[in-house]
VOFILUM-909668 format. One record per residue: residue number from 1; x, y, z of N, C-alpha, C, O in turn; residue in one letter. Coordinates in Angstrom, 3 decimals. Layout:
# residues N
+-----+----------+----------+----------+----------+----------+----------+----------+----------+----------+----------+----------+----------+----+
!   i !      n.u !      n.v !      n.w !     ca.u !     ca.v !     ca.w !      c.u !      c.v !      c.w !      o.u !      o.v !      o.w ! aa !
+-----+----------+----------+----------+----------+----------+----------+----------+----------+----------+----------+----------+----------+----+
! NUM !        X !        Y !        Z !        X !        Y !        Z !        X !        Y !        Z !        X !        Y !        Z !  A !
...
+-----+----------+----------+----------+----------+----------+----------+----------+----------+----------+----------+----------+----------+----+
END
This chain:
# residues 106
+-----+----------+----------+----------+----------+----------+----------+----------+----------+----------+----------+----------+----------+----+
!   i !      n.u !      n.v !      n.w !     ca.u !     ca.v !     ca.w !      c.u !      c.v !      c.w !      o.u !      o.v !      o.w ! aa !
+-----+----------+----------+----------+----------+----------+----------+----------+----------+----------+----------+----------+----------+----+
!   1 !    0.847 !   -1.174 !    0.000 !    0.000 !    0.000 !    0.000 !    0.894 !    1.239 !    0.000 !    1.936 !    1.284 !    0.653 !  X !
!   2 !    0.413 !    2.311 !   -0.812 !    1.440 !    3.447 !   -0.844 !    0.946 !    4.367 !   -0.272 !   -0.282 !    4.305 !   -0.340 !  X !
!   3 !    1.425 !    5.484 !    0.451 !    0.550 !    6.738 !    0.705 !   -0.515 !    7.753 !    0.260 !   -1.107 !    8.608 !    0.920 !  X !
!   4 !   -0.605 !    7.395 !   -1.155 !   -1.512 !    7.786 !   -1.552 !   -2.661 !    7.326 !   -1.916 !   -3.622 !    7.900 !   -2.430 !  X !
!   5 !   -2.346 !    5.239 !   -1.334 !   -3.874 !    4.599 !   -1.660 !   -4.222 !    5.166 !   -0.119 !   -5.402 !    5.364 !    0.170 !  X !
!   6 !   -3.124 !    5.433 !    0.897 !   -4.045 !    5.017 !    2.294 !   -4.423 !    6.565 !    2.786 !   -4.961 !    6.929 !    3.832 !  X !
!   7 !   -4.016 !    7.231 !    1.815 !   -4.809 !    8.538 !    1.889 !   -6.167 !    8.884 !    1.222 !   -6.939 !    9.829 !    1.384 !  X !
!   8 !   -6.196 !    7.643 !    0.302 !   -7.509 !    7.716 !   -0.638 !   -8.249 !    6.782 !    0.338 !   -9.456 !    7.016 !    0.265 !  X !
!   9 !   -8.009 !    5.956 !    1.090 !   -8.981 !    5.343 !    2.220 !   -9.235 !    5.921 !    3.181 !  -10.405 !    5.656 !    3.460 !  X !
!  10 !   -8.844 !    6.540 !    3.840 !   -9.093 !    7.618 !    4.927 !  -10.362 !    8.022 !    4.400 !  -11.284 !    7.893 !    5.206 !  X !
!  11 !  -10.777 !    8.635 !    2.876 !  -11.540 !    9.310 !    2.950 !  -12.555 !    8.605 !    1.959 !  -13.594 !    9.132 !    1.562 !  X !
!  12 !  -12.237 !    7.700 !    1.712 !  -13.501 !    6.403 !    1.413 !  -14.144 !    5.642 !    2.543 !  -15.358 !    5.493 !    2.680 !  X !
!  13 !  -13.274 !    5.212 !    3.278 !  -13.729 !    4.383 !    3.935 !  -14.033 !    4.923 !    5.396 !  -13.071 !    5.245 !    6.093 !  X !
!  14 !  -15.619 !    5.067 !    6.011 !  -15.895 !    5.236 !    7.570 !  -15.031 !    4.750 !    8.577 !  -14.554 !    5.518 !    9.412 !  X !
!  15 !  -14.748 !    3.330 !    8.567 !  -13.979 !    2.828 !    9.171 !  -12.845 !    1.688 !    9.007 !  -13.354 !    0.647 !    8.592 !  X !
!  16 !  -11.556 !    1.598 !    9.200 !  -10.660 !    0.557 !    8.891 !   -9.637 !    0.676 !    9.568 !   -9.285 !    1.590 !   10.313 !  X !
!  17 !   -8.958 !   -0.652 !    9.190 !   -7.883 !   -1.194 !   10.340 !   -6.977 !   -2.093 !    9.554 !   -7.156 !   -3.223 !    9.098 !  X !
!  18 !   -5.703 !   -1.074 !    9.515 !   -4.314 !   -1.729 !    9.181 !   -4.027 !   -3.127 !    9.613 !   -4.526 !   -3.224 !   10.734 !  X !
!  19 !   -3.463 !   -4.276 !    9.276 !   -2.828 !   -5.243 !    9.780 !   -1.334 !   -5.316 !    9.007 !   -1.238 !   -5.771 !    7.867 !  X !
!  20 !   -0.135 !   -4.793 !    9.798 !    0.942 !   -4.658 !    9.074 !    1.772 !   -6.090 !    9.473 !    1.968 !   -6.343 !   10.662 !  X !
!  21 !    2.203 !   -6.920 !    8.510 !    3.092 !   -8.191 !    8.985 !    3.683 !   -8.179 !    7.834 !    3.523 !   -7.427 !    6.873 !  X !
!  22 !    4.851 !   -9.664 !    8.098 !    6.238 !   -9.719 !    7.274 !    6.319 !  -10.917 !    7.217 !    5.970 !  -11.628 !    8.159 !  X !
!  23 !    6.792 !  -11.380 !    6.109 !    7.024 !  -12.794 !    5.864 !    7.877 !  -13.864 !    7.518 !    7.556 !  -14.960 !    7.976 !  X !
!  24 !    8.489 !  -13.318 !    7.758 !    9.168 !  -14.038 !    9.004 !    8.776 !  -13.773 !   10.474 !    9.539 !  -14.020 !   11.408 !  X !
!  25 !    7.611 !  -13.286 !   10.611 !    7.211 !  -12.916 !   11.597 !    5.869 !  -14.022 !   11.707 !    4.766 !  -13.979 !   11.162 !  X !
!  26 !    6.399 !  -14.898 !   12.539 !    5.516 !  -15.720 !   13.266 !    4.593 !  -15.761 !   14.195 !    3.982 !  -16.736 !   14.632 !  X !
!  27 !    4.545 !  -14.997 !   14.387 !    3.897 !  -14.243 !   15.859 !    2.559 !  -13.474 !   14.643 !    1.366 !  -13.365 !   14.923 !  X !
!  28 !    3.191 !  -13.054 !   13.368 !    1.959 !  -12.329 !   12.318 !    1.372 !  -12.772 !   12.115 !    0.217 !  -12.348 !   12.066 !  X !
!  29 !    1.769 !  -14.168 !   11.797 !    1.128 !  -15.383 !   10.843 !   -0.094 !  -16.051 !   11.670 !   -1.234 !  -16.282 !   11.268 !  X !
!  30 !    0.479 !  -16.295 !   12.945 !   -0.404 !  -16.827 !   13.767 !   -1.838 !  -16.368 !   14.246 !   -2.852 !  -17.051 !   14.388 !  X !
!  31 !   -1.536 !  -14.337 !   14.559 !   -2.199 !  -14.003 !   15.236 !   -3.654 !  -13.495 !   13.909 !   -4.869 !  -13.340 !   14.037 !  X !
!  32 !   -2.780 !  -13.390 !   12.829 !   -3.976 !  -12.607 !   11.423 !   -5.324 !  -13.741 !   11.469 !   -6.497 !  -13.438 !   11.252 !  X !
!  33 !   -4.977 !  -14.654 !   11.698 !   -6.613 !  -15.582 !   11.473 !   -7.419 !  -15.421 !   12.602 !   -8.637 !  -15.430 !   12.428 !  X !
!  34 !   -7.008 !  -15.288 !   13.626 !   -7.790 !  -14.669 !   15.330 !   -8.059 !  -13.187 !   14.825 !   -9.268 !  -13.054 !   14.635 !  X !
!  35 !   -7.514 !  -12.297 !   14.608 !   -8.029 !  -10.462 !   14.411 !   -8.754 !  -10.897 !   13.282 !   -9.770 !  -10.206 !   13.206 !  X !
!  36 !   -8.687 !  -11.905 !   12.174 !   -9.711 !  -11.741 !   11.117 !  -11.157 !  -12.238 !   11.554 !  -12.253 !  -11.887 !   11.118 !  X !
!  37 !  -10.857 !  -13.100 !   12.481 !  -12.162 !  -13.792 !   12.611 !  -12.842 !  -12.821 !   13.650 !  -14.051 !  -12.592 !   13.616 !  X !
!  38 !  -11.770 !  -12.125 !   14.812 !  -12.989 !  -11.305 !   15.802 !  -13.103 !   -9.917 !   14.669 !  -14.073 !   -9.235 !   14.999 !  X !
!  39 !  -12.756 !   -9.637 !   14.081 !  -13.466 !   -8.192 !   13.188 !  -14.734 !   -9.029 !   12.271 !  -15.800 !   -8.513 !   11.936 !  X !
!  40 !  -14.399 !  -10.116 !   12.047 !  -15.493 !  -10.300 !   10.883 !  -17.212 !  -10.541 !   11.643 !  -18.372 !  -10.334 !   11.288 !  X !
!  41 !  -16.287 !  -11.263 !   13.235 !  -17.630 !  -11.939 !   14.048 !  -18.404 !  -10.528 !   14.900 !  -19.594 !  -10.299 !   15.115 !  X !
!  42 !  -17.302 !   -9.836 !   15.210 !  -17.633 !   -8.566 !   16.468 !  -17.858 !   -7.360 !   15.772 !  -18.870 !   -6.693 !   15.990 !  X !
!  43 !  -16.778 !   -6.937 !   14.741 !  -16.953 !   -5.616 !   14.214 !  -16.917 !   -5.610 !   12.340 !  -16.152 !   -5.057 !   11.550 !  X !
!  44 !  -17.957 !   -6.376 !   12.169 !  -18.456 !   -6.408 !   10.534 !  -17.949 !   -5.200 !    9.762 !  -17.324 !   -5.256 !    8.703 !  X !
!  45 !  -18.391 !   -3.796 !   10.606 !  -18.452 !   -2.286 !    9.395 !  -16.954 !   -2.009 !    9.003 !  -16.507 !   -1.458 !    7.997 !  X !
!  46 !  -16.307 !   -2.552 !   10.088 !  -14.699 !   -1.918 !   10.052 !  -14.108 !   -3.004 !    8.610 !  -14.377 !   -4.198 !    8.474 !  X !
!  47 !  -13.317 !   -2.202 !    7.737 !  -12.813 !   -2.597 !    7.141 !  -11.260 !   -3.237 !    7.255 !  -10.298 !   -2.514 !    7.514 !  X !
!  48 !  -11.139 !   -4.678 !    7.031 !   -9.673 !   -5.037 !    7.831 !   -8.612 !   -5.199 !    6.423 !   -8.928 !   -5.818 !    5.407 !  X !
!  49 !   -7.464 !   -4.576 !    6.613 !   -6.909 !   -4.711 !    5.760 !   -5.266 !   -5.017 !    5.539 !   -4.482 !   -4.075 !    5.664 !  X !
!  50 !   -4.853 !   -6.139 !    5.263 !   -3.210 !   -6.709 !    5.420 !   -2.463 !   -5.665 !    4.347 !   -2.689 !   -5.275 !    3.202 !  X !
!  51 !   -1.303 !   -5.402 !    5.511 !   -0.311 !   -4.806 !    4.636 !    0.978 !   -5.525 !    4.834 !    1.327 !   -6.074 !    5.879 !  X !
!  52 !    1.849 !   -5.445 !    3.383 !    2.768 !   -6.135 !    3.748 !    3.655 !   -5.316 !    4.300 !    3.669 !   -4.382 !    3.498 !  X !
!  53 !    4.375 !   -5.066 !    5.115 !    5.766 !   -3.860 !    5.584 !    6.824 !   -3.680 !    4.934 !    7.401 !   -2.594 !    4.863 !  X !
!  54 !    7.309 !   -5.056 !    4.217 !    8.422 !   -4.754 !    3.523 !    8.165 !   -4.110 !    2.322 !    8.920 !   -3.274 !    1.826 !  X !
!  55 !    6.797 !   -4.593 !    1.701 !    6.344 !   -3.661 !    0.304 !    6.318 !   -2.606 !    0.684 !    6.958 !   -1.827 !   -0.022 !  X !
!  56 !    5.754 !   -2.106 !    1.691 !    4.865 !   -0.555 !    1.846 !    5.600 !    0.156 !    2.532 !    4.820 !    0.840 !    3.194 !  X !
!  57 !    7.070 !    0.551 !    2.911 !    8.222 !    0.609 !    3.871 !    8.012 !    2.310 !    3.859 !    8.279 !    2.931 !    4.888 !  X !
!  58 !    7.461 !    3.120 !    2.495 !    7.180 !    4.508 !    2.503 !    5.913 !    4.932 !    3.316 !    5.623 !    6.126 !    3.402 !  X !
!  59 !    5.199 !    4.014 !    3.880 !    4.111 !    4.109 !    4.759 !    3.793 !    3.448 !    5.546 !    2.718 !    3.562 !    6.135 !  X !
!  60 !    4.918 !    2.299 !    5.836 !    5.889 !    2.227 !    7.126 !    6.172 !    3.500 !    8.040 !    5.778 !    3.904 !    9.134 !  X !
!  61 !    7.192 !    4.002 !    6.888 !    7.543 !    4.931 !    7.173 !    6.732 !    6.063 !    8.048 !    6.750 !    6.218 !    9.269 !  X !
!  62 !    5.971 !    6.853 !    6.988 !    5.031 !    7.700 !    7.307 !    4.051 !    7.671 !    8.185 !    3.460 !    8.734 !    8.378 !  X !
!  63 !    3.598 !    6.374 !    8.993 !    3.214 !    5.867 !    9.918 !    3.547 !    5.356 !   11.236 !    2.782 !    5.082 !   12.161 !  X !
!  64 !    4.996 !    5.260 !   11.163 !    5.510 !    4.833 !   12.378 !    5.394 !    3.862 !   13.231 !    5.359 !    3.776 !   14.459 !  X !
!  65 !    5.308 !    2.746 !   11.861 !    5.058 !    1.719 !   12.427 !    6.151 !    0.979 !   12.702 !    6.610 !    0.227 !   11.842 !  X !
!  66 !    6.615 !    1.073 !   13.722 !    8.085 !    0.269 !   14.289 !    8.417 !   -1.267 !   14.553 !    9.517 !   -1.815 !   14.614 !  X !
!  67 !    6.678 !   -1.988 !   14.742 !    7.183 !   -3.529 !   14.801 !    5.899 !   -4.388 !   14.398 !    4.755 !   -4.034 !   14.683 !  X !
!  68 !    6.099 !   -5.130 !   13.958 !    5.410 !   -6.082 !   13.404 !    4.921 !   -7.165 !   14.561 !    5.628 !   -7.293 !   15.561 !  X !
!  69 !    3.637 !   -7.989 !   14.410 !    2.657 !   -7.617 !   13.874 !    1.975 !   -5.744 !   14.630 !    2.044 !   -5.408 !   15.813 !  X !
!  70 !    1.433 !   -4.957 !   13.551 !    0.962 !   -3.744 !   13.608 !   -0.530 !   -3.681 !   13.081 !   -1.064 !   -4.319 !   12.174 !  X !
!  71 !   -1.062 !   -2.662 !   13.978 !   -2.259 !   -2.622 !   14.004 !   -2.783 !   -1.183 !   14.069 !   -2.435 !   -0.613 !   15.103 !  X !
!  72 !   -3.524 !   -0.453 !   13.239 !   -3.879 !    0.862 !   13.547 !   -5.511 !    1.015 !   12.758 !   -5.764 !    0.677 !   11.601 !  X !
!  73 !   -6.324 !    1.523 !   13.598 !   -7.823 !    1.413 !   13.436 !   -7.931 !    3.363 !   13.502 !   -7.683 !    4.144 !   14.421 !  X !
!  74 !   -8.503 !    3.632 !   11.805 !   -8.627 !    4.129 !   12.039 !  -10.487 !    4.344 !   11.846 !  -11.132 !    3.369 !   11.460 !  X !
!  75 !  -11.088 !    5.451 !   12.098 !  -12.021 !    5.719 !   12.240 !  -12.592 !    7.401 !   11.706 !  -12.049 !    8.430 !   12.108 !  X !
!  76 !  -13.729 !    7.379 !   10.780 !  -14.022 !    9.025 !    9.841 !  -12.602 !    9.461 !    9.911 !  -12.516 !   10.464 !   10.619 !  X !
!  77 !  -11.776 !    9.180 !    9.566 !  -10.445 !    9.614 !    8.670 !   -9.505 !   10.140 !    9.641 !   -8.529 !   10.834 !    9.358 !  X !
!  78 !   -9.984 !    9.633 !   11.232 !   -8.632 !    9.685 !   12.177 !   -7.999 !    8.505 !   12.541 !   -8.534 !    7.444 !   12.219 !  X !
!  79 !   -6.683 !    8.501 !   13.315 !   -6.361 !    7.049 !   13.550 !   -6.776 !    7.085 !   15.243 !   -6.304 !    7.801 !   16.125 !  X !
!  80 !   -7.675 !    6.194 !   15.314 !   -8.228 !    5.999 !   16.494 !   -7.331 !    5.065 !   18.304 !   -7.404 !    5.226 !   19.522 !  X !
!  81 !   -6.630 !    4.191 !   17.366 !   -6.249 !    3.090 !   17.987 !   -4.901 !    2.459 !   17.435 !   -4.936 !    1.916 !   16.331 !  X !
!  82 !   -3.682 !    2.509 !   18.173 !   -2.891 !    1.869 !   17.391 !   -1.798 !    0.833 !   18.622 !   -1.552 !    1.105 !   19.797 !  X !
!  83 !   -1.301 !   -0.444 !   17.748 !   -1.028 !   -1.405 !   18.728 !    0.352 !   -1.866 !   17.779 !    0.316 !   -2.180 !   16.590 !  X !
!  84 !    1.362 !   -1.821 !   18.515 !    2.693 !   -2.625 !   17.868 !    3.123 !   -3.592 !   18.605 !    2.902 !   -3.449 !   19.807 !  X !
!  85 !    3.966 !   -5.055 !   18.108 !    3.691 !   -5.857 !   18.842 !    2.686 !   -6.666 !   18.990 !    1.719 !   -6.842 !   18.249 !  X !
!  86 !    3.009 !   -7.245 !   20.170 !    1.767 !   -8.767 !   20.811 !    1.063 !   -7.676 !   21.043 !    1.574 !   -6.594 !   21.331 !  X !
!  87 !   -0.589 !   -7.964 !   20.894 !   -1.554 !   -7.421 !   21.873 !   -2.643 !   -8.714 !   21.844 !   -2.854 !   -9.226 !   20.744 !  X !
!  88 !   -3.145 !   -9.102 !   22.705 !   -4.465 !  -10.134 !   23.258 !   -5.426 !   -9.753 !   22.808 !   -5.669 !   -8.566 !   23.027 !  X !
!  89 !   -6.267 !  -10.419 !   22.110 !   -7.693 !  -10.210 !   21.363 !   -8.619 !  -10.169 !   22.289 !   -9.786 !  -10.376 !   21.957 !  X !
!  90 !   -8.316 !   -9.920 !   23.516 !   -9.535 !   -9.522 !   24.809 !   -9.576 !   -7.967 !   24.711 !  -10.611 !   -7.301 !   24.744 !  X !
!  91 !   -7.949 !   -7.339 !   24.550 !   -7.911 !   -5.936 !   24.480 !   -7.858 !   -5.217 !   23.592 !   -7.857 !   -3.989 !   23.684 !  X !
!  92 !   -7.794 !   -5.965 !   22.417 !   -8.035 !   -5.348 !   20.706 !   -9.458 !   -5.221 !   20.969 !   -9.789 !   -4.036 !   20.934 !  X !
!  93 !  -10.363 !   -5.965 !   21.206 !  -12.004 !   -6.096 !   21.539 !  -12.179 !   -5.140 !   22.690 !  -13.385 !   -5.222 !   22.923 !  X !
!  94 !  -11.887 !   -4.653 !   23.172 !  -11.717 !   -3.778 !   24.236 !  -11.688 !   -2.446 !   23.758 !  -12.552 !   -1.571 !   23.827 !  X !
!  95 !  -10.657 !   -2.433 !   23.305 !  -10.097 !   -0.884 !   22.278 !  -11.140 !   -0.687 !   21.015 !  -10.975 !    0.395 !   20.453 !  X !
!  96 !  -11.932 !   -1.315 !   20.589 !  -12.917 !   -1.389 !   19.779 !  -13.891 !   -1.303 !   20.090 !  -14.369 !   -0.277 !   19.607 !  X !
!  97 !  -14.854 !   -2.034 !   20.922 !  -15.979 !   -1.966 !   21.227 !  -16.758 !   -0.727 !   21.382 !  -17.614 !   -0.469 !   20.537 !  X !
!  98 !  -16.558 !    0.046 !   22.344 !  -16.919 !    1.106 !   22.769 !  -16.967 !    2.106 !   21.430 !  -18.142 !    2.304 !   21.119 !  X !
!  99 !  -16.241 !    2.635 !   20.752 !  -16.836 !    3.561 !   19.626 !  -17.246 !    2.992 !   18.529 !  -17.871 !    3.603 !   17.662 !  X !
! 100 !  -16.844 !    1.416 !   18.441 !  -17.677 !    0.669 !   17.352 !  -19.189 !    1.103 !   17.479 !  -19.709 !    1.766 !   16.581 !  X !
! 101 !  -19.980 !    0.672 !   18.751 !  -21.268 !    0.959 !   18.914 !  -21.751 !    1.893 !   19.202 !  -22.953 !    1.920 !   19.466 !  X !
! 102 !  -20.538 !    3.585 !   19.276 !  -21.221 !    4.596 !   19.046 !  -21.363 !    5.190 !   17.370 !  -22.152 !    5.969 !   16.835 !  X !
! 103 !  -20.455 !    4.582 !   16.984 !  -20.385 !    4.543 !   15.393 !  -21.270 !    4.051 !   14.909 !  -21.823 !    4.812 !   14.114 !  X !
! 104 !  -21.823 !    2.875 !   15.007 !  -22.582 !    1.956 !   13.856 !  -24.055 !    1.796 !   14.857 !  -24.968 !    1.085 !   14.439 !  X !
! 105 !  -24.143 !    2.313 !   15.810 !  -25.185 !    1.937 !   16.679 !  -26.192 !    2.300 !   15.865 !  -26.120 !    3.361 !   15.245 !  X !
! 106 !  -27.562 !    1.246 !   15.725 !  -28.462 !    1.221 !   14.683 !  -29.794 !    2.115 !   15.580 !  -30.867 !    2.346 !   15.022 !  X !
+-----+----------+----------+----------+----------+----------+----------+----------+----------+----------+----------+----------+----------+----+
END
């Protein structure tokens, strides 16, 4: 992804969420099928989206994303939430919940 697709999503998309990983990062590999399945089961509207880091290293860059697996949710075209490293899918669901359902609350 280059800076100028994830500047054209900011302002397409209501809501979404980076998943930045790397081919040798095991800890990426493992954890992407658990964050895919609680966004798809818990938070449907949010858009989830894999980036690779070594491709996208200019928005790496520009993002500050320092370690893999990376995570940044953003929300109406701010970044709401951001996680580098391990984080537990009790507290990704945690860090979500609450403006998910002031966001999408029907």
């Amino acid at each position: 992804m280059t800076p100028t697709e994830f500047d054209a999503l900011k302002v397409s998309e209501p809501a979404f969420m980076l998943y930045f990983f790397n081919d040798i990062c095991g800890v990426c590999h493992a954890l992407w099928p658990k964050v895919e399945a609680l966004m798809k089961e818990e938070f449907p509207k949010i858009k989830l989206i894999r980036v690779h880091a070594n491709e996208s290293l200019e928005l790496v860059g520009q993002l500050r994303m320092l370690s893999v697996p990376g995570m940044l949710l953003y929300l109406d075209g701010q970044e709401y939430f951001r996680a580098n490293g391990m984080i537990g899918l009790s507290e990704l669901h945690e860090k979500i919940a609450r403006p998910y359902g002031l966001m999408f609350e029907e």
